[in-house]
N, C-alpha and C positions, 0 to 999 in steps of 0.2 A: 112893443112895436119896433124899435129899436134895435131889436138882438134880429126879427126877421128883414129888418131894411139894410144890416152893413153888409150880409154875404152880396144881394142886389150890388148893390156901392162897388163893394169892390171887383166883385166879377166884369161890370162895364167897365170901371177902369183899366182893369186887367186890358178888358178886349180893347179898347180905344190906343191904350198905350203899345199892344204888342205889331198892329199896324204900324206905327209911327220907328218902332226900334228896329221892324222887318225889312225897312227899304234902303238900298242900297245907292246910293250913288253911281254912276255911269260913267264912264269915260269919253262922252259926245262933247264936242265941244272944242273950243283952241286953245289950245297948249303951247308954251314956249319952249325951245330947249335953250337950255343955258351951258355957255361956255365957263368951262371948270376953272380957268386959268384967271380971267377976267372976271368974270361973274356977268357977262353981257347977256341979253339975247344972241342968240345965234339963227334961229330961224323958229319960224309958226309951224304947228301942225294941227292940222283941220282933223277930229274924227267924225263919220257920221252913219 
């Protein structure tokens, strides 16, 4: 029973994890730039 439940097992894993490693990250959001010299903020930017 055993030897037919791990290909199951892992196949859903497979499929559960390959969602979670596919998604990227967006650059929406606010962002600082920093001044090189100081290390300050220097101003926000909005993307959306």
């Amino acid at each position: 029973m055993t030897h037919r439940l791990l290909p199951f097992i892992l196949l859903t894993m497979l499929s559960l994890s390959s969602g979670i490693l596919s998604a990227q990250s967006t650059p929406i959001g606010v962002w600082k730039t920093i001044d090189d010299e100081t290390g300050e903020a220097k101003s926000h930017v909005e993307i959306y």
